[in-house]
RODO-2510 file (C-alpha; in nm, 4 decimals, decimal comma):
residues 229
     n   res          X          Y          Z
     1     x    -0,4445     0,4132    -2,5146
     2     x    -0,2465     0,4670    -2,1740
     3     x    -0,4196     0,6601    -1,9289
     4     x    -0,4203     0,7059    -1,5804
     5     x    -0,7138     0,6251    -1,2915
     6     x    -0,7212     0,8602    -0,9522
     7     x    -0,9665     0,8637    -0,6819
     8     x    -1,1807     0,5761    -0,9342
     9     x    -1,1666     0,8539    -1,2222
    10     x    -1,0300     0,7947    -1,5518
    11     x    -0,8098     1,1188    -1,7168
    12     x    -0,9938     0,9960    -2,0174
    13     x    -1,3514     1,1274    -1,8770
    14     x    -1,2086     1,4690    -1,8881
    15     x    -1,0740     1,4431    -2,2641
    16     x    -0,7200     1,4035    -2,1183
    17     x    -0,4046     1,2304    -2,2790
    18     x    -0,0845     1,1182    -2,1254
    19     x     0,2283     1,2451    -2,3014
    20     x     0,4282     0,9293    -2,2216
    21     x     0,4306     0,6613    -1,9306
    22     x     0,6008     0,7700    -1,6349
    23     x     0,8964     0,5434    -1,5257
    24     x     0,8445     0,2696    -1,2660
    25     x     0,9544     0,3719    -0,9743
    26     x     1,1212     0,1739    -0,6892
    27     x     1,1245     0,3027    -0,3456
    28     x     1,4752     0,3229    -0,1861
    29     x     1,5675     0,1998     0,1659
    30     x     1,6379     0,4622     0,4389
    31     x     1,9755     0,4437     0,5209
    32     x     2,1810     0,6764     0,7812
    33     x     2,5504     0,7241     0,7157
    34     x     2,6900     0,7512     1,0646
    35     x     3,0475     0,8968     1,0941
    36     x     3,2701     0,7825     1,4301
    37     x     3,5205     0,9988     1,5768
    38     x     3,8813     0,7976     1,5276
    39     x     3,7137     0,5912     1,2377
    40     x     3,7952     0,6123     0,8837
    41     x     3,5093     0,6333     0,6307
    42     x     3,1511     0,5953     0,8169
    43     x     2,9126     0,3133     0,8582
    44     x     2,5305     0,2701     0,7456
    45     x     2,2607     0,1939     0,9404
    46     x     1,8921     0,0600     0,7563
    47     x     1,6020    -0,0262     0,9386
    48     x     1,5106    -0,1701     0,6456
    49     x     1,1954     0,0604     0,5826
    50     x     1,1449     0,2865     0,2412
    51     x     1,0855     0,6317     0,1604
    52     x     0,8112     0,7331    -0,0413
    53     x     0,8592     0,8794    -0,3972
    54     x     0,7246     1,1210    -0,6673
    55     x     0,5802     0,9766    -0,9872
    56     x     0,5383     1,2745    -1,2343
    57     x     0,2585     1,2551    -1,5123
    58     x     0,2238     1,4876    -1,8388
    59     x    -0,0926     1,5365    -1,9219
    60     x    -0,2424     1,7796    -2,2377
    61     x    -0,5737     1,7418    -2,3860
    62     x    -0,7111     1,5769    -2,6474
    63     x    -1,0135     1,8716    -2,7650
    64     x    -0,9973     2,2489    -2,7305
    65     x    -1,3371     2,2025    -2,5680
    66     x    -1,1418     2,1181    -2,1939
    67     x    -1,2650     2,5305    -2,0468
    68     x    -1,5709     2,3316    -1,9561
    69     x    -1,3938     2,0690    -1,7308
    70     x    -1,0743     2,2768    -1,5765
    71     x    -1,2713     2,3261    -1,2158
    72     x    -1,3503     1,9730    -1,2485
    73     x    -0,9949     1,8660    -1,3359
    74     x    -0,8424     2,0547    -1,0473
    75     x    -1,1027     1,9181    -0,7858
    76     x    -1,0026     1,5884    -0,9459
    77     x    -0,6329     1,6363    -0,9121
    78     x    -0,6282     1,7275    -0,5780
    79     x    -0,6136     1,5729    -0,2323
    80     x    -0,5191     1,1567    -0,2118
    81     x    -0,6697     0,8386    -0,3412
    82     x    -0,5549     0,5174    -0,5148
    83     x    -0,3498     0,5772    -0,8318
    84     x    -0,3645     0,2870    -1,1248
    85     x    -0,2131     0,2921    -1,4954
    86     x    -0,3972     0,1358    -1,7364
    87     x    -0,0735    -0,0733    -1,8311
    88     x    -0,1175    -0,2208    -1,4597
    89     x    -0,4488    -0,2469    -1,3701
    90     x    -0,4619    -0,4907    -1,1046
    91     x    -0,1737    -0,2592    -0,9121
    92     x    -0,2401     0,0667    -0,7387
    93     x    -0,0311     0,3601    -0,5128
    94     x    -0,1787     0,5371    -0,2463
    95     x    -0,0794     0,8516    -0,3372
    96     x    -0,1440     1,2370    -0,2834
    97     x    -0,1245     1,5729    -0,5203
    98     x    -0,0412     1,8592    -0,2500
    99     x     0,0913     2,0950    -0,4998
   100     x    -0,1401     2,3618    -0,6381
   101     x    -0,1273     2,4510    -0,9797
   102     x    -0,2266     2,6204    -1,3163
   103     x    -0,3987     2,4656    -1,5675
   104     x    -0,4648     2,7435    -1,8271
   105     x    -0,1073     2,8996    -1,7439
   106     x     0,0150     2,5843    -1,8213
   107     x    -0,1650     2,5500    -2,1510
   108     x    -0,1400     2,8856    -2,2821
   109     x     0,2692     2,8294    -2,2215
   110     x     0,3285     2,4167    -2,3227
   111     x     0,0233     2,3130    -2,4507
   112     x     0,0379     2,0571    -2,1130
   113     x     0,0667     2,0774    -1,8143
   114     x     0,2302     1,7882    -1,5180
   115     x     0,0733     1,6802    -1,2031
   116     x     0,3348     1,5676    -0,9025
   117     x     0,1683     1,2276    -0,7895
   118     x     0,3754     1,1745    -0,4094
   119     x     0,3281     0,8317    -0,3303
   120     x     0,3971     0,5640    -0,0400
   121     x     0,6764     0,3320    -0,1183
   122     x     0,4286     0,0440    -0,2545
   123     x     0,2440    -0,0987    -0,5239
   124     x    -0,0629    -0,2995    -0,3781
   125     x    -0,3361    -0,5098    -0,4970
   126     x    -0,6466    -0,4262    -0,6341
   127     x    -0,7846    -0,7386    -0,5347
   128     x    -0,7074    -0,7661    -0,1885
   129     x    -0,9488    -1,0895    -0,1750
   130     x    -1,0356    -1,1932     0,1839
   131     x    -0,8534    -1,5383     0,2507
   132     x    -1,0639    -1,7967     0,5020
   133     x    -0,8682    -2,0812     0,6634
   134     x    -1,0716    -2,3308     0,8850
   135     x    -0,7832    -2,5888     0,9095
   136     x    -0,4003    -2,4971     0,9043
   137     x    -0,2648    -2,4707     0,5491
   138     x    -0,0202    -2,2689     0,3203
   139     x    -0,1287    -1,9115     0,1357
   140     x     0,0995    -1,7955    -0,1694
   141     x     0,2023    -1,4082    -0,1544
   142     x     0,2057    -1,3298    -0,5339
   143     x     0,3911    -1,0010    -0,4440
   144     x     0,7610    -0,9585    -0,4395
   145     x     0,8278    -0,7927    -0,0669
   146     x     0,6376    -0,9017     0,2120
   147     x     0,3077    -0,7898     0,3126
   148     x     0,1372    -0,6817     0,6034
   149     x    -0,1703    -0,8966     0,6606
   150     x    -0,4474    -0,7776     0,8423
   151     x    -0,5769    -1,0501     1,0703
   152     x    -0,9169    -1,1719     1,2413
   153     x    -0,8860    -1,4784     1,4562
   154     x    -1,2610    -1,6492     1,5237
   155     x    -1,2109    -1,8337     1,8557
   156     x    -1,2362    -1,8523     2,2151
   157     x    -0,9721    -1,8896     2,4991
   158     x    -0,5668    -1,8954     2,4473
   159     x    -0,4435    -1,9275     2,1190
   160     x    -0,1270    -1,9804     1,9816
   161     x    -0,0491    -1,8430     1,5711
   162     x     0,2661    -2,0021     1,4069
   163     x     0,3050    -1,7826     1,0653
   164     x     0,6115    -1,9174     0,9190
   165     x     0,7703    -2,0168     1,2532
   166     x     0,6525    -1,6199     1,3834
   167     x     0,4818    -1,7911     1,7101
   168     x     0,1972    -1,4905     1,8222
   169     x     0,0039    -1,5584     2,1265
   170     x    -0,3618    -1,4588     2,1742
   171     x    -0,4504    -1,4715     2,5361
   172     x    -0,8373    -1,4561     2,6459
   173     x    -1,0067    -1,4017     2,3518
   174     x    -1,3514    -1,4435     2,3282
   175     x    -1,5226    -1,4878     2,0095
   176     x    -1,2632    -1,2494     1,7825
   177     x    -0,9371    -1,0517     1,7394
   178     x    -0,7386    -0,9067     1,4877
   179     x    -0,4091    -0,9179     1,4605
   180     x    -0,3241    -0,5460     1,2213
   181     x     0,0523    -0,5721     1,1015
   182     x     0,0070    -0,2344     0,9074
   183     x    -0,0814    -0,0346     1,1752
   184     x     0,0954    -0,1860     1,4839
   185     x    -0,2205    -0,2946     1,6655
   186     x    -0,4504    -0,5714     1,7799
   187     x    -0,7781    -0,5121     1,8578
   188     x    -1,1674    -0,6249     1,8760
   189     x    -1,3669    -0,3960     1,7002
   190     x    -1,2807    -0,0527     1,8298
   191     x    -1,1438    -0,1694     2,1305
   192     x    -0,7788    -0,2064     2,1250
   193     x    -0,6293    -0,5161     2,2846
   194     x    -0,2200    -0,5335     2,2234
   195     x    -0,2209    -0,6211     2,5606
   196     x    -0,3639    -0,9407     2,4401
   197     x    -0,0869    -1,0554     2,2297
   198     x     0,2423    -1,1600     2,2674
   199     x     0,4813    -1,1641     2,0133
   200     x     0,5706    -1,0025     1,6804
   201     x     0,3230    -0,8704     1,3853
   202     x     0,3672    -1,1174     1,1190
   203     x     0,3904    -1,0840     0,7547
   204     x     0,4005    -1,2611     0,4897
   205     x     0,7061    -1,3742     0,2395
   206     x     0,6694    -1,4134    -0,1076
   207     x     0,5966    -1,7088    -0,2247
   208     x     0,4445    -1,9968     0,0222
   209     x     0,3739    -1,9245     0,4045
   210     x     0,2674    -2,2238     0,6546
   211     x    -0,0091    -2,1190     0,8744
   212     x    -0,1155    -2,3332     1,1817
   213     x    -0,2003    -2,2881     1,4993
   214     x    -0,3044    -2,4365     1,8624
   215     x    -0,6397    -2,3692     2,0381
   216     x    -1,0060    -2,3300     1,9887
   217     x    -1,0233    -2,1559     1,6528
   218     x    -1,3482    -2,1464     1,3950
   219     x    -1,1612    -1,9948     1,1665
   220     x    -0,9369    -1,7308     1,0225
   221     x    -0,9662    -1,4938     0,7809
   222     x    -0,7041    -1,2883     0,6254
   223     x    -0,6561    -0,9609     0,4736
   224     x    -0,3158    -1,0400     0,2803
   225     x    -0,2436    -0,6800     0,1494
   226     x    -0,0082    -0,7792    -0,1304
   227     x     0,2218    -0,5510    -0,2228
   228     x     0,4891    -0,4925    -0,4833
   229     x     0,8615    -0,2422    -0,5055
***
């Protein structure tokens, strides 16, 4: 039976059905019609990132016994979390309810009631497996958009990263860095160290990606952060 998993909690611990699955969503590119002056029509700029979307749910209940579990439901429902469907249970969206709402109101009047699941504009692994490298090699991205790996670099001195021809260069490190491609930053623990690196964040391409590098490296290990449209 389909169901649906938020914040680790099934809707089936609470006695509650899905009406139907929701569609499956695909998160659109941001693009900007600009108009010229003098021009005819208008052109589009994309940065190539995507908007978030809404991924409604219709939930009713599978007992008359559910008075017992409403203040539960709604603490449940509420806030963010990882959100999986039991049809795709190695995927999840990071996703947030923010609107308030009535459960009994919407009992007593449909018999169900729908929760507004806003979510960032990717599917992601549950098994975000740490990947070790000790000599260079190739990883596979099983996703279909590229991911943002997060990366930590054992080694000591200058370093040079070639990620699919993306040349990064680590400058004095000393024991560890990591190389974050989600949010922006490299850093050694809490200490941030951008001013460390040269180059750009890399990601990875589905499919293969080459890894090598140059320099006194131990080893690498990599957070891949698959993800999915």
């Amino acid at each position: 039976m389909f169901s649906v998993n938020f914040k680790g909690i099934d809707s089936s611990t609470f006695g509650l059905k899905v009406r139907k699955r929701p569609p499956i969503c695909q998160a659109e590119t941001k693009n900007i019609k600009i108009e010229i002056p003098g021009r005819d029509g208008y052109l589009i700029y994309s940065d190539n990132t995507r908007k978030g979307f809404t991924i409604p749910v219709e939930f009713f209940f599978s007992t008359d016994n559910y008075i017992q579990n409403i203040r539960q439901i709604k603490e449940w429902l509420s806030g963010e979390g990882n959100l999986i469907f039991s049809d795709e249970p190695d995927k999840y969206y990071k996703a947030t309810v923010y609107s308030a709402f009535n459960i009994e109101i919407a009992l007593q009047k449909l018999g169900q009631f729908i929760v507004l699941f806003d979510c960032q504009p990717f599917a992601y692994a549950v098994n975000n497996n740490l990947i070790t490298l000790t000599a260079p090699g190739n990883i596979n991205n099983p996703g279909n958009i590229e991911s943002q790996p997060r990366i930590t670099v054992y080694g000591q001195g200058n370093i040079t990263l070639n990620i699919n021809d993306n040349i990064i260069q680590l400058i004095d490190v000393v024991n560890s860095i990591t190389v974050d491609s989600e949010l922006f930053d490299c850093y050694k623990g809490n200490e941030l160290k951008n001013n460390c690196m040269i180059g750009e964040f890399p990601t990875l391409k589905p499919d293969d990606n080459s890894i090598s590098w140059e320099g006194k490296i131990y080893r690498i290990e990599i957070i891949p952060n698959w993800r999915w449209i």
